[in-house]
C-alpha positions as semicolon CSV with decimal commas, in nm:
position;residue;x (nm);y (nm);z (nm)
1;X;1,910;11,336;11,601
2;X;2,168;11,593;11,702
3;X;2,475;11,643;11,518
4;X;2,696;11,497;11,786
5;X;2,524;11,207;11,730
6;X;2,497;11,143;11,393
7;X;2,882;11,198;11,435
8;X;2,909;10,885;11,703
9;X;2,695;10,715;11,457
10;X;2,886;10,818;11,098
11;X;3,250;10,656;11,353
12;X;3,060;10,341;11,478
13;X;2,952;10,231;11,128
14;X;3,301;10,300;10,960
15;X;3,475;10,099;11,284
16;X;3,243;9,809;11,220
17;X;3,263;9,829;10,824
18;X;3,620;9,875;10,840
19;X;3,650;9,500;11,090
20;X;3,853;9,731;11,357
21;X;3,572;9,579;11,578
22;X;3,748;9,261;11,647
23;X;3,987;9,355;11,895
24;X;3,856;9,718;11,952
25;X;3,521;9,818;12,119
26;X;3,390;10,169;11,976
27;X;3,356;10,453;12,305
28;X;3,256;10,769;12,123
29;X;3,376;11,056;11,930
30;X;3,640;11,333;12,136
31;X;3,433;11,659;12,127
32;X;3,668;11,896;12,371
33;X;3,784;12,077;12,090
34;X;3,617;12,232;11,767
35;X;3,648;12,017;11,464
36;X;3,831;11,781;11,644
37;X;3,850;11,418;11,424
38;X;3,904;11,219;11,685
39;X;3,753;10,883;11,842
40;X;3,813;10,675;12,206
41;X;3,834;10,291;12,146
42;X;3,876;10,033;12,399
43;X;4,128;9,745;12,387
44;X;3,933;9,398;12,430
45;X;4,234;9,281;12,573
46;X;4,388;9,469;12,831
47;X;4,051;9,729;12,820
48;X;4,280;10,016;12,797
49;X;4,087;10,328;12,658
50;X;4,320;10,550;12,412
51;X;4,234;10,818;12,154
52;X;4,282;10,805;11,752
53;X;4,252;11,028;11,482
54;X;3,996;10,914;11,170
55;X;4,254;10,877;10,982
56;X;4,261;10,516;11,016
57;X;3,940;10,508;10,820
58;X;4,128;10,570;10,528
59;X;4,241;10,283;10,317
60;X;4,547;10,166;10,428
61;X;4,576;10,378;10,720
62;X;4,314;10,211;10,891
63;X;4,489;10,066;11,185
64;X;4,462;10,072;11,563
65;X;4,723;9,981;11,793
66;X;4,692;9,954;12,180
67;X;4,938;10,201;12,364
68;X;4,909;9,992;12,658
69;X;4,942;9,645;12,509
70;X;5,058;9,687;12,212
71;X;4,756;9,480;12,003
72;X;4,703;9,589;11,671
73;X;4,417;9,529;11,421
74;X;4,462;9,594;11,085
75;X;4,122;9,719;10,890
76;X;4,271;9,659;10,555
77;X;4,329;9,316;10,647
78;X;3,996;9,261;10,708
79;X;3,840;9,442;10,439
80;X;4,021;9,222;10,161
81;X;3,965;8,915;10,372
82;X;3,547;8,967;10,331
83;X;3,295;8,820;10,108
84;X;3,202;9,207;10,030
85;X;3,631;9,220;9,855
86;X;3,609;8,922;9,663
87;X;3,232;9,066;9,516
88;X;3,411;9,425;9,471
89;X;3,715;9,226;9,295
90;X;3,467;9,016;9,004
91;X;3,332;9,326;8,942
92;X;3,641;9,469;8,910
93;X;3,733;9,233;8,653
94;X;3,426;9,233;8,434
95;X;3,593;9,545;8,314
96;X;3,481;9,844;8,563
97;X;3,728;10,102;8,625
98;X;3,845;10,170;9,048
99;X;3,633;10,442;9,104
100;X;3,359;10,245;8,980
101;X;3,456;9,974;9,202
102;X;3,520;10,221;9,533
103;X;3,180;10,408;9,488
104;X;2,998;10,087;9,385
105;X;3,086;9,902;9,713
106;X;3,110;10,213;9,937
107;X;3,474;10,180;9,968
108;X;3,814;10,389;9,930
109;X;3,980;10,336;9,610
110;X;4,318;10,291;9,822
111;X;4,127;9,977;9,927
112;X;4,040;9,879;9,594
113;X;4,419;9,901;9,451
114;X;4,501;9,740;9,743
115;X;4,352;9,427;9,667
116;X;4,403;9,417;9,307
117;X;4,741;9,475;9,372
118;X;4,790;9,147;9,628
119;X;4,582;8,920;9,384
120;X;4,741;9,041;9,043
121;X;4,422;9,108;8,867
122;X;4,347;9,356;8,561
123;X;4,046;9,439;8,401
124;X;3,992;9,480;8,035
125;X;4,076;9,846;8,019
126;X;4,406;9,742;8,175
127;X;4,454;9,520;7,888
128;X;4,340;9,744;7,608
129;X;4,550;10,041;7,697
130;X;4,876;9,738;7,750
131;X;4,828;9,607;7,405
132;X;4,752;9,974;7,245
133;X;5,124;10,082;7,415
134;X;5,247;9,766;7,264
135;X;5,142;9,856;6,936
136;X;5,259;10,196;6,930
137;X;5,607;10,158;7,114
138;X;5,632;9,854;6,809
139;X;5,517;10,088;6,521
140;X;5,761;10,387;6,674
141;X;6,103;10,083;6,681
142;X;5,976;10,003;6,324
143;X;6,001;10,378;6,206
144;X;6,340;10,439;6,397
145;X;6,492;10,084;6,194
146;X;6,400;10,262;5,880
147;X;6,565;10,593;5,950
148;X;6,900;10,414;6,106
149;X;6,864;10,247;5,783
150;X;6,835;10,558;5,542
151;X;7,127;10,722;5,754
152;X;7,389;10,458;5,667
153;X;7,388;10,219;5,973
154;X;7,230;9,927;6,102
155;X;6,977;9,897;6,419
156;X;7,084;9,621;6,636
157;X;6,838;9,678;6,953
158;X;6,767;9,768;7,235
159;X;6,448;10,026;7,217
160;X;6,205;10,070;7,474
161;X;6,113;10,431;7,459
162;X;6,149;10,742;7,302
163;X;6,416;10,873;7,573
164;X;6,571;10,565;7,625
165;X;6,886;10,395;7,421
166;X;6,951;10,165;7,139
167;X;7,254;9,971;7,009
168;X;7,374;10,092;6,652
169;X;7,652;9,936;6,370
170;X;7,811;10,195;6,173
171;X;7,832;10,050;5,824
172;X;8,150;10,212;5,732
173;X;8,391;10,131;5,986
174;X;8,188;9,824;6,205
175;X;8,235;10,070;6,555
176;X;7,883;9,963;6,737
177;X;7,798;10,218;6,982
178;X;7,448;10,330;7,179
179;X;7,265;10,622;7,110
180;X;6,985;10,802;7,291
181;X;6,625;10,717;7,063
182;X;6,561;11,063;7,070
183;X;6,809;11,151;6,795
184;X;6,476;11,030;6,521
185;X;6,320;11,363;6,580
186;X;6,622;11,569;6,395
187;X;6,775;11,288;6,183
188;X;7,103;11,389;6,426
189;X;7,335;11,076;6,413
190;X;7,689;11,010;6,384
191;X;7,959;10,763;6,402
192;X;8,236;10,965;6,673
193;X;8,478;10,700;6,518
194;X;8,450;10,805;6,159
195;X;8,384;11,169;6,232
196;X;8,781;11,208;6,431
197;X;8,931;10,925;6,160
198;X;8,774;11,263;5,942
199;X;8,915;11,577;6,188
200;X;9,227;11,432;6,179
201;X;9,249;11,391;5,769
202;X;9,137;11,737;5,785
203;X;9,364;11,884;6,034
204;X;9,649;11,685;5,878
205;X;9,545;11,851;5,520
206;X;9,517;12,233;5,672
207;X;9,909;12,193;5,803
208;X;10,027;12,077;5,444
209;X;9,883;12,351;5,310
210;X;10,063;12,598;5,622
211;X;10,370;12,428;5,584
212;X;10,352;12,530;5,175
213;X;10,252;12,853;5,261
214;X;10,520;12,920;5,472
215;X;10,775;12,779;5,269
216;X;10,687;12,981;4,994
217;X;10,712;13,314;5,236
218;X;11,027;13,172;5,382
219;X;11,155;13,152;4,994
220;X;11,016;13,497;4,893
221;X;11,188;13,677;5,242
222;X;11,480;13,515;5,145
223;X;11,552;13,646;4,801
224;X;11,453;13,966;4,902
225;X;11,705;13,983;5,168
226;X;11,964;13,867;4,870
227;X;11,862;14,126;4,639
228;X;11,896;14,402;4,878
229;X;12,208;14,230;4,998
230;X;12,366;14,229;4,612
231;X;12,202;14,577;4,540
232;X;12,409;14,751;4,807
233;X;12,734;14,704;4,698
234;X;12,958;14,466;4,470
235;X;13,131;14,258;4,670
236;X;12,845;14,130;4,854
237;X;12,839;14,253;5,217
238;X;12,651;14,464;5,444
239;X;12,741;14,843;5,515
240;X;12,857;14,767;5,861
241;X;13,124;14,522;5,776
242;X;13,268;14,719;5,517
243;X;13,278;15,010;5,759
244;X;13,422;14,776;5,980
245;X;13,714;14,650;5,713
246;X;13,794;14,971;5,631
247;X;13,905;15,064;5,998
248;X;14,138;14,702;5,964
249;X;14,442;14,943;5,939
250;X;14,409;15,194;6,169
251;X;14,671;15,223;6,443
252;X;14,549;15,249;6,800
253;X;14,779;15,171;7,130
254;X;14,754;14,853;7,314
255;X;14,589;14,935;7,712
256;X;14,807;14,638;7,893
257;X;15,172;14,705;7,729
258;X;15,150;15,019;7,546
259;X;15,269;14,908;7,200
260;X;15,117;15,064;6,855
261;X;14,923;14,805;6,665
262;X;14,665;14,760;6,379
263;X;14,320;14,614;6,427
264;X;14,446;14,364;6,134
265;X;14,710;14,280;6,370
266;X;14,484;14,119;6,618
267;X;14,254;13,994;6,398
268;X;14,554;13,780;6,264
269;X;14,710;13,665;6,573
270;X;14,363;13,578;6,760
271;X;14,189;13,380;6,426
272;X;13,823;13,553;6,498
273;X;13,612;13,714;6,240
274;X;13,579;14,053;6,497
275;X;13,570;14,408;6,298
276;X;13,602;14,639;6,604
277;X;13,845;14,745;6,807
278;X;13,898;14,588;7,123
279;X;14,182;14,784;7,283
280;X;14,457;14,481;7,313
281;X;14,742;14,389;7,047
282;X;14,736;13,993;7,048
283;X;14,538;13,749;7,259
284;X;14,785;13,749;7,553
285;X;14,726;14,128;7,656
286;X;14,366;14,044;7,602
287;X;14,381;13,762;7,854
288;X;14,628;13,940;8,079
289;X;14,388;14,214;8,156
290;X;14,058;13,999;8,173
291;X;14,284;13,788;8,437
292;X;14,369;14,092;8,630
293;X;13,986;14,268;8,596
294;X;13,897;13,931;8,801
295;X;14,138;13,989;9,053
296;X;13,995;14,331;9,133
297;X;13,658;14,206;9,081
298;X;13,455;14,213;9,426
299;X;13,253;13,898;9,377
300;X;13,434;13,591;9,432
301;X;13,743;13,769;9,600
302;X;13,857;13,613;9,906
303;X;14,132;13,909;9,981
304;X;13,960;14,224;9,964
305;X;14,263;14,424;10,105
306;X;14,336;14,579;9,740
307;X;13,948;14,724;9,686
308;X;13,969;14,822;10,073
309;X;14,230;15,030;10,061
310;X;14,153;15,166;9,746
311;X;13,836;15,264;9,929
312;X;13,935;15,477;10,245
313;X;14,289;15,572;10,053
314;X;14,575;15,390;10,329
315;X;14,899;15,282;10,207
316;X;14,847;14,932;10,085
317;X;15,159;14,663;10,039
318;X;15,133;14,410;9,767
319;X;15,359;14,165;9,930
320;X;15,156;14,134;10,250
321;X;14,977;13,796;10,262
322;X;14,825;13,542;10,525
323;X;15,082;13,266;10,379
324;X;15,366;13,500;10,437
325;X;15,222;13,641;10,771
326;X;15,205;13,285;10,944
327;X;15,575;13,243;10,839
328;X;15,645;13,516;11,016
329;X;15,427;13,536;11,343
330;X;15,312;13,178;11,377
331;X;14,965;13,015;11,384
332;X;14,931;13,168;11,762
333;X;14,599;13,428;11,766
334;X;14,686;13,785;11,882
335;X;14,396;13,846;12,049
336;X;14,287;13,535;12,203
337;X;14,645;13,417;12,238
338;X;14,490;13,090;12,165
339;X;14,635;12,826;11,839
340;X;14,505;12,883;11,481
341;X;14,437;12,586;11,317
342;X;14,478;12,603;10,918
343;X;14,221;12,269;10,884
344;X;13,927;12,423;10,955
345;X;13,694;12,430;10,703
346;X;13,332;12,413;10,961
347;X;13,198;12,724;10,787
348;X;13,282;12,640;10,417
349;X;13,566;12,501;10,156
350;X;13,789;12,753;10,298
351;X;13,730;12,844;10,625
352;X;13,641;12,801;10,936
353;X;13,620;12,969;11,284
354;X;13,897;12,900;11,397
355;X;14,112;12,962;11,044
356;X;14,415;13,213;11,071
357;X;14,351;13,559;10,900
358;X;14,523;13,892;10,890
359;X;14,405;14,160;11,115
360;X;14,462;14,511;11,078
361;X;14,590;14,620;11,444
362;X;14,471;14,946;11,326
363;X;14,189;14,913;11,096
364;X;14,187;15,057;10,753
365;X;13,872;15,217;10,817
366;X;14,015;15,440;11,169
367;X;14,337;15,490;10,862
368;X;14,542;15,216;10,911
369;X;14,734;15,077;10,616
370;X;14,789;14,703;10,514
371;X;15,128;14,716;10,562
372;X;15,367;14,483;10,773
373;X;15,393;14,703;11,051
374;X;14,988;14,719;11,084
375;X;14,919;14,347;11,023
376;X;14,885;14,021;11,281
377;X;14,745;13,682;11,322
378;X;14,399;13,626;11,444
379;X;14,101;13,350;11,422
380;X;13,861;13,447;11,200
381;X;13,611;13,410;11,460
382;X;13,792;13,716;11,695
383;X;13,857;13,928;11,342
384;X;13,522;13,979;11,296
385;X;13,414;14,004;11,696
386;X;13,684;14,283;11,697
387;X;13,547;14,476;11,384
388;X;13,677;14,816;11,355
389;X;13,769;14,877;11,700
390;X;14,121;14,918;11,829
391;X;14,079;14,850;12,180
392;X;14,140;14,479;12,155
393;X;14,489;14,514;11,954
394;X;14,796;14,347;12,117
């Protein structure tokens, strides 16, 4: 016999052996291509002809399905439905081992768990190697109770293996909390409750002893600063205030109304406890100038006209302002001809667009001066859209 077929034969016995044979009808093996593993069947019911690979001579994988029809035939099926199972099965049971099963009954041992699997069965081994687990999972819980026990806490339950966790009562404070099993191999357990309750006496401890330790430096700082106070002089008082009451009498002149006066003086007159000299006689000079420096201080200032014509050196008039300037011209705009109106405030708390202001007919930068010759009435709005030109003066 040729090896094509003793192929065709090997397929037709494992189609019949395998019940595919009750809807199927066995063709032949597929030889176009080298090594190829695959059969033609035949539907019985629609006799459609389609190809499969072997691989549904393989335990569970061993079933066909029409392309054509869609009929199926399951092998397994019929495998555990035979007298040949239930034989394969008591054997099974006396105590034989899968493999023994498979190779005694010329079988797959897929096919053999299969059908131990959808009648429940076991075999002795089974059993053995069950209770043997049993014993030794029962033996390990009995040897983790007595270390729990040696560590200071109670075993409540819960152990099934050695990665697994149990359910532990700390005997100090009653906190019950789970813990992996695996802790039996280093002796590693501890309550997190009465470890913190202990942090927390410890940490409280450490800043008693800090807050000693820096009142005693605090206490030793300070009566070295009082030594070296006392052992500079005898009244009690640093260098730089006795430098400072020596200069008490000295005579100096006053910068806002020129009189002579001692540094006592103002000490007196103001109450403060201030050594140096300041420059002013009594309080009021001192608040006269302070009120003026603000005056000529350029933030803040709404009028400007001062610090401006201080800047490009024109004649400047003191008496010129926008109050006085509307008594004299009116609210009407010099350049726009158009009415002022004192109310607006659109642009801020003071002023608006169309707010009176005084404009320089010449400007002070081209040299003109803020006198009352050089000065008009203008929106705010055409002030600044005039600049520094002259061209738009009335």
């Amino acid at each position: 016999m040729g090896r094509r077929e003793q192929g065709n034969a090997l397929y037709a016995e494992k189609f019949v052996s395998f019940g595919l044979d009750e809807k199927f009808e066995y063709i032949g093996r597929e030889w176009s291509l080298p090594h190829d593993k695959r059969f033609w069947s035949r539907c019985k019911s629609c006799g459609a002809e389609f190809l499969s690979w072997n691989e549904v001579f393989k335990g569970r994988q061993s079933r066909l399905i029409c392309s054509e029809c869609g009929e199926v035939s399951d092998g397994s099926c019929v495998w555990e439905r035979s007298p040949q199972c239930a034989e394969a099965m008591a054997f099974y049971v006396e105590g034989h081992s899968v493999a023994e099963t498979a190779e005694r009954f010329g079988v797959t041992k897929s096919q053999i768990n299969n059908a131990v699997k959808k009648r429940g069965l076991s075999n002795g081994r089974i059993w053995s190697a069950v209770e043997e687990n049993l014993r030794r999972s029962e033996e390990a819980e009995q040897r983790l109770i007595e270390q729990v026990n040696s560590l200071g806490f109670d075993y409540i339950g819960g152990y099934t293996r050695q990665t697994g966790t149990v359910t532990i009562k700390c005997r100090a404070c009653g906190d019950v909390f789970e813990r992996t099993a695996s802790f039996a191999k280093n002796g590693n357990l501890i309550c997190k409750k009465c470890e913190h309750e202990k942090a927390l006496i410890r940490q409280a401890e450490r800043r008693e002893v800090q807050r000693i330790e820096s009142e005693r430096l605090r206490a030793e700082r300070k009566a070295l600063k009082e030594a070296e106070r006392l052992g500079k002089n005898s009244i009690g008082l640093p260098d730089y205030k006795i430098k400072c009451l020596a200069k008490l009498d000295d005579v100096s002149v006053c910068k806002v109304c020129g009189k002579e006066y001692a540094l006592r003086e103002y000490v007196e007159s103001t109450g403060t406890k201030y050594y140096r000299n300041s420059g002013y006689c009594s309080a009021k000079c001192r608040d006269a100038s302070l009120k003026e420096r603000a005056k000529l201080s350029h933030k803040g200032r709404r009028d400007n006209h001062r610090h401006r014509a201080a800047k490009y050196g024109c004649e400047y008039d003191p008496s010129v302002t926008l109050k006085r300037l509307i008594k004299r011209d009116g609210l009407r705009c010099a350049i726009c001809g158009e009415m002022c109106d004192q109310n607006d405030h659109s642009w801020s708390e003071y002023s608006g667009p169309m707010y009176p202001s005084i404009d320089h007919i010449v400007p002070m930068s081209k040299g003109g001066g803020h006198t009352w010759s050089n000065v008009q009435v203008a929106h705010i709005i055409c002030n600044s859209h005039k600049s520094d030109h002259v061209e738009g003066a009335v």
